[in-house]
N, CA, C and O atoms as a DFTB+ gen file, in Angstrom:
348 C
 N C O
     1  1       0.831      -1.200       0.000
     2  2       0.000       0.000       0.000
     3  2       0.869       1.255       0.000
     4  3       0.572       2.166      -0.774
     5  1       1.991       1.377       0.866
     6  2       2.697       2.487       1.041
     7  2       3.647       2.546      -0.571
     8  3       4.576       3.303      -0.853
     9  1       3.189       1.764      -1.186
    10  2       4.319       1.853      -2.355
    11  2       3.070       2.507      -3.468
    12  3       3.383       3.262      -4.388
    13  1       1.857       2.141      -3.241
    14  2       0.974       3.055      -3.935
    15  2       0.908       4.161      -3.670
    16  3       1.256       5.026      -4.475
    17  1       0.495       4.407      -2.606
    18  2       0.734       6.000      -2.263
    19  2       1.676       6.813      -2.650
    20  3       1.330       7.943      -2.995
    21  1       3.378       6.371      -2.700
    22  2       4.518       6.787      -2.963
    23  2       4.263       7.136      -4.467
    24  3       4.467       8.281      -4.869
    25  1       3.721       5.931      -5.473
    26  2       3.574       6.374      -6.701
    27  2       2.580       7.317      -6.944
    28  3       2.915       8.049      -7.876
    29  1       1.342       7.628      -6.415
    30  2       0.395       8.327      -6.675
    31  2       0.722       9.756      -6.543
    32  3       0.079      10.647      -7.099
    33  1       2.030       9.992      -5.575
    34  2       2.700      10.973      -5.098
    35  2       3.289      11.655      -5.880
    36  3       3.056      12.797      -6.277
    37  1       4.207      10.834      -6.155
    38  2       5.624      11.280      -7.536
    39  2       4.666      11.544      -8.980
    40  3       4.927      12.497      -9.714
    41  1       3.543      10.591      -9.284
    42  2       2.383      11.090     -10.333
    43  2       2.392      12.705     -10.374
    44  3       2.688      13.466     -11.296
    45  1       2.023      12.928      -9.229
    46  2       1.346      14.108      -8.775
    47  2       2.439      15.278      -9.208
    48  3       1.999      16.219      -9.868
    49  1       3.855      15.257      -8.859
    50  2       4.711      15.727      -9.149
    51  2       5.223      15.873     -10.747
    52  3       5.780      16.882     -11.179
    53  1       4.983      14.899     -11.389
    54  2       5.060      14.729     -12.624
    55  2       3.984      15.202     -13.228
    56  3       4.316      15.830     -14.233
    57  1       3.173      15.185     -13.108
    58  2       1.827      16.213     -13.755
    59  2       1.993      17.834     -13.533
    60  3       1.815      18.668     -14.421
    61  1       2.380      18.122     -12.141
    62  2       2.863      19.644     -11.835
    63  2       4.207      19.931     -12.638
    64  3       4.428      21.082     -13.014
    65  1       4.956      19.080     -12.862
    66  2       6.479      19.355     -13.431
    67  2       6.073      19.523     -15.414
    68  3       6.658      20.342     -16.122
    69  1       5.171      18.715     -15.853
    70  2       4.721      18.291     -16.646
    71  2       4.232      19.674     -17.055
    72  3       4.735      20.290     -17.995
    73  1       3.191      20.156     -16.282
    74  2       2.135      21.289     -17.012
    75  2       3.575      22.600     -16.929
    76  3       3.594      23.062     -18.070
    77  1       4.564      23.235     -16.189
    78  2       5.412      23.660     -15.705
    79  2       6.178      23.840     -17.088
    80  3       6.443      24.802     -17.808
    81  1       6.394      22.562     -17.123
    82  2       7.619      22.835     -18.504
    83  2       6.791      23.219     -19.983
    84  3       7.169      24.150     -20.693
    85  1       5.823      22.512     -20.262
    86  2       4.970      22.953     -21.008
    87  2       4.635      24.656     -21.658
    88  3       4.741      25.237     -22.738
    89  1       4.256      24.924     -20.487
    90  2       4.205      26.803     -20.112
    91  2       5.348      27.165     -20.671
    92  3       5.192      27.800     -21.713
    93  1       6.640      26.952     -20.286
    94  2       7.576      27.413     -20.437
    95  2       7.937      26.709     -22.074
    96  3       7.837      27.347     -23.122
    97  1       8.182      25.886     -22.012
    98  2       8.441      25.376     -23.790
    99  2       7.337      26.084     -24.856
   100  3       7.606      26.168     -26.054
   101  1       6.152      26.551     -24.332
   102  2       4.891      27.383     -25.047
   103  2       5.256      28.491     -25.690
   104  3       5.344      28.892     -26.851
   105  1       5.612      29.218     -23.619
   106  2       5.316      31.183     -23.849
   107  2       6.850      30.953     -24.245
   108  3       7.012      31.826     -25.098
   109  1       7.952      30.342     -24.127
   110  2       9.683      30.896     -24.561
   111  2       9.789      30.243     -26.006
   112  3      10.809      30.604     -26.593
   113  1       8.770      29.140     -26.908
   114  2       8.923      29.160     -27.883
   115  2       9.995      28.300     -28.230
   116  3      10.506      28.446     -29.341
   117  1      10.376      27.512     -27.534
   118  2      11.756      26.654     -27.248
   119  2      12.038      25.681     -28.437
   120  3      11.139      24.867     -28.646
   121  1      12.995      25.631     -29.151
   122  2      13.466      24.897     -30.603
   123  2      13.004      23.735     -30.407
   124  3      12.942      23.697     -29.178
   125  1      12.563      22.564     -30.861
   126  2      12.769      21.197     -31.179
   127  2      13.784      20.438     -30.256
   128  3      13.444      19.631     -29.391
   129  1      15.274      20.857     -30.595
   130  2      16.630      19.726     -30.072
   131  2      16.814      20.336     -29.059
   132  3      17.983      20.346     -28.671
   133  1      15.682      21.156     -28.135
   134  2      16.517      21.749     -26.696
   135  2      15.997      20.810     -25.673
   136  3      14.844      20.422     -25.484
   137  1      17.523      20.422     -24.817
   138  2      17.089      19.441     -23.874
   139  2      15.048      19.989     -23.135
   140  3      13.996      19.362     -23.011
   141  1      15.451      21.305     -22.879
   142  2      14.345      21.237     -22.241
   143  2      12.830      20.674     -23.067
   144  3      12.002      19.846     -22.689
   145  1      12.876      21.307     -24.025
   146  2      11.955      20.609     -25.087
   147  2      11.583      18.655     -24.758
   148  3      10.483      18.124     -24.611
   149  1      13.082      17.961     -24.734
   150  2      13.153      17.094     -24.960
   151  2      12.523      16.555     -23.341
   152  3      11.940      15.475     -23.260
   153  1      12.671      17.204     -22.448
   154  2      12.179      16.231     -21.243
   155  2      10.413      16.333     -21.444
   156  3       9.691      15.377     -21.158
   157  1       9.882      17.630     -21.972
   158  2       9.194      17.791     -22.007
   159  2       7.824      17.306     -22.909
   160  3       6.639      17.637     -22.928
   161  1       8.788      16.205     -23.739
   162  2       8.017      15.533     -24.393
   163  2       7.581      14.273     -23.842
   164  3       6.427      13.852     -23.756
   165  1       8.793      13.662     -23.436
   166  2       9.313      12.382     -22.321
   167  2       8.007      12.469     -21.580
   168  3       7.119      11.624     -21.686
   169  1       7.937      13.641     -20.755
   170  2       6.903      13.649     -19.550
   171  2       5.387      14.012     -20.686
   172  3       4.262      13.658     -20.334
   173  1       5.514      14.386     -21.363
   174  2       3.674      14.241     -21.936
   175  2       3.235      13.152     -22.787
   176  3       2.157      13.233     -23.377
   177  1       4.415      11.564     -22.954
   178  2       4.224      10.333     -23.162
   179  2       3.259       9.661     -22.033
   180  3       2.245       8.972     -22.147
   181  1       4.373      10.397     -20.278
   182  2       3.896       9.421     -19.331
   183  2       2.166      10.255     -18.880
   184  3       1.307       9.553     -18.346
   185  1       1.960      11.352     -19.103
   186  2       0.820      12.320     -18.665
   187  2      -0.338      12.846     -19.843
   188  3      -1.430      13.377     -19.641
   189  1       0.107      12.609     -20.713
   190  2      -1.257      13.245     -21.701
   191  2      -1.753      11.877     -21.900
   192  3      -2.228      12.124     -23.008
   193  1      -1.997      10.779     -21.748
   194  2      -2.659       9.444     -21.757
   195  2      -3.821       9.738     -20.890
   196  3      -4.878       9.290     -21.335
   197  1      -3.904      10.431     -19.667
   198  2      -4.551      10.341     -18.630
   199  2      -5.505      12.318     -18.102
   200  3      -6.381      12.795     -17.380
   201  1      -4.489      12.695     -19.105
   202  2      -4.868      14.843     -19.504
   203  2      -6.222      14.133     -20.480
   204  3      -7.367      14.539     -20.282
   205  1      -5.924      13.019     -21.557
   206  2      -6.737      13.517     -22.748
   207  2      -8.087      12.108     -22.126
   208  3      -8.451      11.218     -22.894
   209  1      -8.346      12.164     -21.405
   210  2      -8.916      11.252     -21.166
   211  2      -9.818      12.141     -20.402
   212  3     -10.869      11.502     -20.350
   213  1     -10.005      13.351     -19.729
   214  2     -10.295      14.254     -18.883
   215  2     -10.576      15.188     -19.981
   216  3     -11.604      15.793     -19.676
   217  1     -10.167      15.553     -21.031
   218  2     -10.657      16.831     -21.683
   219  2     -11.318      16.079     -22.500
   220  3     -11.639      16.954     -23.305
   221  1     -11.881      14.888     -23.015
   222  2     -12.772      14.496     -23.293
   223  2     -13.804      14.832     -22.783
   224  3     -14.522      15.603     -23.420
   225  1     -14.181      14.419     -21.604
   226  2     -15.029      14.616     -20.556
   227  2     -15.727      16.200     -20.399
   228  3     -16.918      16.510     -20.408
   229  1     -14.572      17.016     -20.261
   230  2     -13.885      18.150     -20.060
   231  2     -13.068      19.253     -20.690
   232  3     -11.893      19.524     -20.445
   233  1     -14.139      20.029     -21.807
   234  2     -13.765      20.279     -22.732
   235  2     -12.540      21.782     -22.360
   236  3     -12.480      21.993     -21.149
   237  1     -11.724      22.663     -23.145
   238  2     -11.302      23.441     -22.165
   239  2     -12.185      24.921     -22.319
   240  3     -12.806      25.070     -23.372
   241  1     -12.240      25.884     -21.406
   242  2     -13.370      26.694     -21.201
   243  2     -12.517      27.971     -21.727
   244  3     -11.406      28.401     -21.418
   245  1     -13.491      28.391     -22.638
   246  2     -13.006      29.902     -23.209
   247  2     -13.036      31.012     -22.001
   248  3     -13.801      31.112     -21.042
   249  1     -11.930      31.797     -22.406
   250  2     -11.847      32.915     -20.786
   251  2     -11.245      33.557     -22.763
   252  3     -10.626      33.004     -23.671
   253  1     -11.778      34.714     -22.614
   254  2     -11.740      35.858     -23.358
   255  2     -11.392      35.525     -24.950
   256  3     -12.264      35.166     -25.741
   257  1      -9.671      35.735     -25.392
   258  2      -9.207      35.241     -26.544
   259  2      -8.240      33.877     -26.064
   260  3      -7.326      33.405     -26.740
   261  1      -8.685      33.397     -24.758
   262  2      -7.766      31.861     -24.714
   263  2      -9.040      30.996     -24.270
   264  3     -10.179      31.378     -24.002
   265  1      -8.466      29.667     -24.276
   266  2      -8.892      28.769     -24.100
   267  2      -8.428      28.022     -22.720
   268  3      -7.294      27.542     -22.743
   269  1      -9.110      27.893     -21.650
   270  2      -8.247      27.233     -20.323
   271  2      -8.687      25.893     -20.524
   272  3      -9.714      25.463     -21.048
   273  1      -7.315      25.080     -19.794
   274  2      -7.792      23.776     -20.008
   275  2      -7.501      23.485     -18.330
   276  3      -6.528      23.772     -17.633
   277  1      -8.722      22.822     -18.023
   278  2      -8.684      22.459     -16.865
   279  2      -8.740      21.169     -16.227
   280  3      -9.043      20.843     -15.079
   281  1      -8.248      20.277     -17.594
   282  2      -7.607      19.103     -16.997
   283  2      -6.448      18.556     -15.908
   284  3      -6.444      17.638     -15.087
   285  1      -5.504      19.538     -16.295
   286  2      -4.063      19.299     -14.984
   287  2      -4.922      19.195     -13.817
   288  3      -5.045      18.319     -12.960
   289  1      -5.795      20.936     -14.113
   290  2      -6.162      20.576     -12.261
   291  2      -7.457      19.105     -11.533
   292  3      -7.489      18.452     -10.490
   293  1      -7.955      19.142     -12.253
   294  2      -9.255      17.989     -12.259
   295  2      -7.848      16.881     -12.137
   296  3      -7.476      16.773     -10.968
   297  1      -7.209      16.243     -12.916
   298  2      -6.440      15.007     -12.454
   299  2      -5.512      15.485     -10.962
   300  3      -5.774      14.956      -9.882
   301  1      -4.796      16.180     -11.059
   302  2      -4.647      16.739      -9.418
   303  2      -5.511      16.315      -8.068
   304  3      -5.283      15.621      -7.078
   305  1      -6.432      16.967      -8.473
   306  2      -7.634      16.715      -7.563
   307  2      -7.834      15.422      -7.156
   308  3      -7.769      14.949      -6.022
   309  1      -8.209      14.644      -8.727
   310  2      -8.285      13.642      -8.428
   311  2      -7.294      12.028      -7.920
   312  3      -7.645      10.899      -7.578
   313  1      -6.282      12.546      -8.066
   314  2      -5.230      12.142      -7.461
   315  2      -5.160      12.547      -6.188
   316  3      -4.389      11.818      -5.564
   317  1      -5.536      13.224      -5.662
   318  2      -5.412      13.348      -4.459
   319  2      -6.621      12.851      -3.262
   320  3      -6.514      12.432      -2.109
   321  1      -7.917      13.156      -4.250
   322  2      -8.797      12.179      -3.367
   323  2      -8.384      10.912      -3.220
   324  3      -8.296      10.295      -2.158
   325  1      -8.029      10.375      -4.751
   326  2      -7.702       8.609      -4.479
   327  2      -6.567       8.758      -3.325
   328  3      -6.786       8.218      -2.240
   329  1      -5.425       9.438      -3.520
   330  2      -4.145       9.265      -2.220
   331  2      -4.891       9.520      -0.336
   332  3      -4.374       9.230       0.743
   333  1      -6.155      10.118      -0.629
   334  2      -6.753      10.306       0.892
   335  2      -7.525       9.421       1.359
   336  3      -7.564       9.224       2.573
   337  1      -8.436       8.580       0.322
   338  2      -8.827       7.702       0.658
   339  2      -7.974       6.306       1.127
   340  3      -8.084       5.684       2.183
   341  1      -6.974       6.003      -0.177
   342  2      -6.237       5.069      -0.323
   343  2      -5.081       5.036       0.826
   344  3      -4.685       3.950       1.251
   345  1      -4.474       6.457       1.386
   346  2      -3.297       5.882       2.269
   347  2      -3.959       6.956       3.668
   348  3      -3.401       6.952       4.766
C-alpha cells in the first residue's frame, strides 16, 4: 500500500512538473533539439494518456481570446482524493 501512495505521489509531481515545462516550452517558444523541449516531451508520453482522457469529458473553457484547459487541475484533484482515501 505504502508503495501506492509513494507512486500516486511522484504522479502528482510529474503532472505539476509536466504542465510547468509545457508553459515554459509554449510562452519561450523553445526549438525542437533543446534538452528542455526534450524532457518535455518524455513527460507528456507518461501524462497526456490520462490529460486527454479528462478533456474528453472536459472540454477546455473559453476565458476571453484563450482557451483554459482544466484538466491538470481535475487530475490533481483527483489524485489526491484517491491518495486520501487510499493511504
Amino acid at each position: 500500500m505504502a508503495l501506492i501512495c509513494w507512486l500516486l505521489a511522484v504522479y502528482s509531481l510529474v503532472v505539476i512538473f509536466h504542465v510547468v515545462l509545457r508553459m515554459i516550452v509554449d510562452f519561450m517558444r523553445i526549438p525542437w533539439g533543446h534538452p528542455v523541449r526534450r524532457i518535455s516531451d518524455v513527460l507528456a508520453v507518461v501524462v497526456d494518456p490520462a490529460l486527454n482522457l479528462i478533456r474528453r469529458m472536459l472540454p477546455a473553457v473559453p476565458l476571453g481570446g484563450l482557451n483554459l484547459d482544466l484538466s491538470p487541475i481535475v487530475l490533481l484533484v483527483g489524485l489526491a482524493v484517491i491518495r486520501g482515501i487510499l493511504c
